[in-house]
LUMTORBA-703952 format. One record per residue (C-alpha): residue in three letters; x, y, z; residue number from 1. Coordinates in Angstrom, 3 decimals. Example, Ala and Ser with C-alpha at 12.3 -4.5 7.8 and 13.67 -1.06 7.14 Angstrom:
// LUMTORBA-703952
residu, c1, c2, c3, num
ALA, 12.300, -4.500, 7.800, 1
SER, 13.670, -1.060, 7.140, 2
***
This chain:
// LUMTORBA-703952
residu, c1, c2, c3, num
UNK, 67.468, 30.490, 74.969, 1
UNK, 63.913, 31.487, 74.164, 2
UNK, 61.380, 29.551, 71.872, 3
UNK, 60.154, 30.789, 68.975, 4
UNK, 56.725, 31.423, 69.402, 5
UNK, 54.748, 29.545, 66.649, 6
UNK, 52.242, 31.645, 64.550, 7
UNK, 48.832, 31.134, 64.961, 8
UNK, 46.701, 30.197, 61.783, 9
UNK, 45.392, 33.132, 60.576, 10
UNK, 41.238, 31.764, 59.966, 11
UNK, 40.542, 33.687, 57.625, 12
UNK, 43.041, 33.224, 55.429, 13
UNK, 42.037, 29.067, 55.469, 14
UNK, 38.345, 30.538, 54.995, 15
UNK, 39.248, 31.720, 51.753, 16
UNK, 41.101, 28.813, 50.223, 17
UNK, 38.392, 26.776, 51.416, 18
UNK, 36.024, 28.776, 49.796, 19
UNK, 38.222, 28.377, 46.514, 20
UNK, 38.608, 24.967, 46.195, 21
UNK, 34.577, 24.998, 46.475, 22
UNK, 34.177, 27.037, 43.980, 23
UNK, 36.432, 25.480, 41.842, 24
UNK, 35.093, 22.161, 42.213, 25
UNK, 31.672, 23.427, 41.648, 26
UNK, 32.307, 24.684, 38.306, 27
UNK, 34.503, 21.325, 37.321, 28
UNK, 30.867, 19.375, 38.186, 29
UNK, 29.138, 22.007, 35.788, 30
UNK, 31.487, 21.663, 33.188, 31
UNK, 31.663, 17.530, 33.388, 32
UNK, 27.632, 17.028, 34.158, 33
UNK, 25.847, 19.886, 31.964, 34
UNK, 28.403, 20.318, 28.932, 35
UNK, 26.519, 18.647, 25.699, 36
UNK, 28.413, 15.816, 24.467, 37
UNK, 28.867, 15.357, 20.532, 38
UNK, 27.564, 12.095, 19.540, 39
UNK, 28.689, 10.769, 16.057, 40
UNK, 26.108, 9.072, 13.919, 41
UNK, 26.891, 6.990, 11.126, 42
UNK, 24.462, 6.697, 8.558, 43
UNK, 24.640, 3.455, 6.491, 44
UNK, 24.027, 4.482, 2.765, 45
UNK, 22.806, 1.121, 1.424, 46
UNK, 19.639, 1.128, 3.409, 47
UNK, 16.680, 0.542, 1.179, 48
UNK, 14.481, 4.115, 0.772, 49
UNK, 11.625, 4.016, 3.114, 50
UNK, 8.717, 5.890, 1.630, 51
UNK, 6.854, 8.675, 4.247, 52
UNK, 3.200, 9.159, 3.564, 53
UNK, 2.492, 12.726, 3.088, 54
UNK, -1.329, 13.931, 3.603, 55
UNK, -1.936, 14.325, -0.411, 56
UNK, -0.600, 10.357, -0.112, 57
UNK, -2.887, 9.503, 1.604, 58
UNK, -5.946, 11.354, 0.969, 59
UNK, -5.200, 9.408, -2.847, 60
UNK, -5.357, 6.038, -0.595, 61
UNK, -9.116, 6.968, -0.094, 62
UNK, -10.031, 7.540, -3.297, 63
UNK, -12.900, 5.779, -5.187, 64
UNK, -11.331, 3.484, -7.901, 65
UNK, -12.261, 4.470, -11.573, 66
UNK, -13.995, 0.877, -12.236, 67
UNK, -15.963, 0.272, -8.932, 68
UNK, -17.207, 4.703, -9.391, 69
UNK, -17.962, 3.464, -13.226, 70
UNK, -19.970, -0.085, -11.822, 71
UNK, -21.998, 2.641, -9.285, 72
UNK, -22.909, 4.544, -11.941, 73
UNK, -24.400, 1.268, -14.150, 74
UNK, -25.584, -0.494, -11.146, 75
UNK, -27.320, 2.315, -9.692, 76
UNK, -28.085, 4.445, -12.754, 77
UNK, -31.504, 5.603, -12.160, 78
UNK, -30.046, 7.529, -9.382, 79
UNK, -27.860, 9.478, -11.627, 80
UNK, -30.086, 9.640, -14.777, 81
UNK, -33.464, 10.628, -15.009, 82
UNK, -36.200, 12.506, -16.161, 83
UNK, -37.202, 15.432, -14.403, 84
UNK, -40.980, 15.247, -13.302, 85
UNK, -43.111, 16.891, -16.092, 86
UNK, -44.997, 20.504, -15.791, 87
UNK, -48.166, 21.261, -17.908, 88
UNK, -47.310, 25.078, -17.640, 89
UNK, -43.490, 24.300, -18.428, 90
UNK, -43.067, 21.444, -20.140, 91
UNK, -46.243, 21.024, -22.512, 92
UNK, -49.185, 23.146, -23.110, 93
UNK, -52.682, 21.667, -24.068, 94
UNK, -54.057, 23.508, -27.795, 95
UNK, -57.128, 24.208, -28.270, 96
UNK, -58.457, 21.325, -29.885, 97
UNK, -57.032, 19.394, -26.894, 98
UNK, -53.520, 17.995, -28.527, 99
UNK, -50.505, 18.059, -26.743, 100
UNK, -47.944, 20.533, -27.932, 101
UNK, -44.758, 22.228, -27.098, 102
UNK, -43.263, 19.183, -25.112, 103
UNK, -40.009, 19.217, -23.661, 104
UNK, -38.627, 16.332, -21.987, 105
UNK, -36.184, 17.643, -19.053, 106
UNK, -33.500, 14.820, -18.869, 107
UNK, -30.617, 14.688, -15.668, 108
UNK, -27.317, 13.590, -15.835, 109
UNK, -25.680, 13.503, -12.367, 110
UNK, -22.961, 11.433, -13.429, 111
UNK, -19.315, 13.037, -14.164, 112
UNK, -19.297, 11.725, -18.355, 113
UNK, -21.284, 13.179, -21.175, 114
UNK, -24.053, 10.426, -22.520, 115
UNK, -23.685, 9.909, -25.726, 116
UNK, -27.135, 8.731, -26.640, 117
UNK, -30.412, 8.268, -24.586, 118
UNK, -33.511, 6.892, -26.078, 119
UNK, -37.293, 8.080, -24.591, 120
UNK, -40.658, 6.711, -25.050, 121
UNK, -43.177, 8.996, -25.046, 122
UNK, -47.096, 7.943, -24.718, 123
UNK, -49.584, 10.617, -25.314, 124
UNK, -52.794, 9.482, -23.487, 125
UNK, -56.679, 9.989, -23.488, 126
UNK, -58.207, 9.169, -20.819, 127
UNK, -61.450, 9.779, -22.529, 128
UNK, -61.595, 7.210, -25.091, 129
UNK, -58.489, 5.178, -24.060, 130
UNK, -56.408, 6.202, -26.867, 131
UNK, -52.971, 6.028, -26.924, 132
UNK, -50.385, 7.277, -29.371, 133
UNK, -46.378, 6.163, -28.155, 134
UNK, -43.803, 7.806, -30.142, 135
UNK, -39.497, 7.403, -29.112, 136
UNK, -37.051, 9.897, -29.564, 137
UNK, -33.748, 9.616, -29.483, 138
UNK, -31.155, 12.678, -27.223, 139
UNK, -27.315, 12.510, -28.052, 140
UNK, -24.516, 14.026, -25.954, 141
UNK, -26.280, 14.690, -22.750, 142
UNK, -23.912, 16.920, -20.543, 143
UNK, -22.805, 15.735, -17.132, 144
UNK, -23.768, 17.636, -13.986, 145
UNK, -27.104, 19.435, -15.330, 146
UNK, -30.476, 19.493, -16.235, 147
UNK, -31.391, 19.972, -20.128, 148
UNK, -34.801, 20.200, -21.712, 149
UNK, -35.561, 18.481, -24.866, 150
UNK, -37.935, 18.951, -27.325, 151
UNK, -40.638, 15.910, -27.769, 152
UNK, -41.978, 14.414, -30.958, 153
UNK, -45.026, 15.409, -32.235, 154
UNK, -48.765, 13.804, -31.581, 155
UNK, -52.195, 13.964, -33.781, 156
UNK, -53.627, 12.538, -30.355, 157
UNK, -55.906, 14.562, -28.110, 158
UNK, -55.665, 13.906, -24.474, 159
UNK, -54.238, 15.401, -21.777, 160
UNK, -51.941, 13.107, -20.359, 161
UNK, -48.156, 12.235, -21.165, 162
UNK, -46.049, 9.784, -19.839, 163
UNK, -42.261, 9.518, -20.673, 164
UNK, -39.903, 7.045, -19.998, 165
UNK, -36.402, 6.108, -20.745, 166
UNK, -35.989, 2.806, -22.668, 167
UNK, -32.328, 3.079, -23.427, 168
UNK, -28.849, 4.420, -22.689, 169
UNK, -25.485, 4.089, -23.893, 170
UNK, -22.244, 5.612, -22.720, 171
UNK, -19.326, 4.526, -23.515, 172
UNK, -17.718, 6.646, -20.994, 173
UNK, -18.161, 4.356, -18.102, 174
UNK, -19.009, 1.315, -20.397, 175
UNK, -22.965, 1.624, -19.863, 176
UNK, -25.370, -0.193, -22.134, 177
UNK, -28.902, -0.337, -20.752, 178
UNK, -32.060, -1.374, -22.313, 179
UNK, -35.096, -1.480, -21.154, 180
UNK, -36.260, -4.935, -23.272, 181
UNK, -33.430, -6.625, -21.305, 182
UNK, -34.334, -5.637, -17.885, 183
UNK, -36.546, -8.292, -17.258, 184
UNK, -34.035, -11.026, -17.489, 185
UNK, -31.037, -8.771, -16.513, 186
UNK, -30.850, -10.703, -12.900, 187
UNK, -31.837, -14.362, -14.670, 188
UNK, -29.737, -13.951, -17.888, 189
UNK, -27.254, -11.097, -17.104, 190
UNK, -28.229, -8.636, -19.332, 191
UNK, -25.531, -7.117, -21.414, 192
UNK, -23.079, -8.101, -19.919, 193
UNK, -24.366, -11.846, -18.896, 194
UNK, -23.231, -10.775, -15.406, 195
UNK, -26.202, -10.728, -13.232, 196
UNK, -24.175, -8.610, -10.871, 197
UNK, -23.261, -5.878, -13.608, 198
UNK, -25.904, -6.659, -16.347, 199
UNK, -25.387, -3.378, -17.954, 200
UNK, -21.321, -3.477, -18.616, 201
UNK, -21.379, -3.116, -22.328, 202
UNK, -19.416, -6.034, -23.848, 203
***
């Protein structure tokens, strides 16, 4: 009897199912390895609030406090207030018979308050025969932020010289009490205030 031949293996058939199981174990990787896996978070709800910083936060970190801006201001107040340097052709004309007339005293207030009163001493001066004639004046409710002229007392002196200076300030706004017959002993004695570091803090 004859043998059955056996049948060869056909190649490409085993090419193909080769091929398969590749491809299928290809796309199992991809699935298992790139997929994004949901993570669960709990989220405790008795933590204590934590507060975040935000840029108006902390710009308001920087700012100047009220008191130590107000001590500035009393420490350093001839920076702030002032009078403006005086013009013959502006500020005060010369009459005929040689008086001073038409003054106006130009006062600054580069501080952020209104001053309620400031006191001036004005001396009209002769050089020619030494006379002197001093005469103060008192300016409420100086505006913050400007430049105002006020208008000066009125001399019988002739001369052509004036000198002006201020002698006293108060402001209750930042709690500033100066005066000039203090300022000697302001760093001894402590001024208003009887703090030599802050002799003008009204009490």
């Amino acid at each position: 009897m004859r043998e059955k031949e056996k049948k060869k293996a056909n190649p490409f058939l085993i090419f193909t199912v080769l091929l398969l199981v590749v491809i299928v174990t290809i796309f199992i990787i991809r699935i298992t390895l790139f997929t994004p896996k949901e993570t669960i978070v709990t989220i405790e709800k008795d933590l204590p609030n934590t507060e975040i910083k935000t840029l108006k936060d902390s710009s308001s970190l920087t700012k100047v406090d009220p008191e130590e801006k107000n001590q500035n201001y009393r420490k350093n107040w001839r920076d702030y207030i002032s009078i403006a340097i005086l013009n013959k052709d502006v500020d005060y004309t010369i009459a005929p018979d040689g008086k001073v007339t038409n003054l106006n005293v130009p006062l600054i207030n580069k501080t952020e308050y209104p001053i309620e009163s400031i006191t001036i001493k004005v001396n009209y001066i002769n050089p020619g025969n030494s006379s002197m004639e001093t005469k103060n004046f008192e300016v409420k409710n100086l505006l913050p932020g400007n430049r105002t002229s006020y208008p000066g007392p009125e001399s019988k002196v002739k001369g052509v010289t004036v000198m002006c200076e201020i002698i006293k300030i108060h402001s209750a706004n930042f709690n500033f009490c100066f005066d000039k017959d203090l300022s000697i002993d302001s760093q001894s004695n402590g001024g208003f205030s009887g703090n030599p570091l802050d002799p003008w803090k009204c009490k």
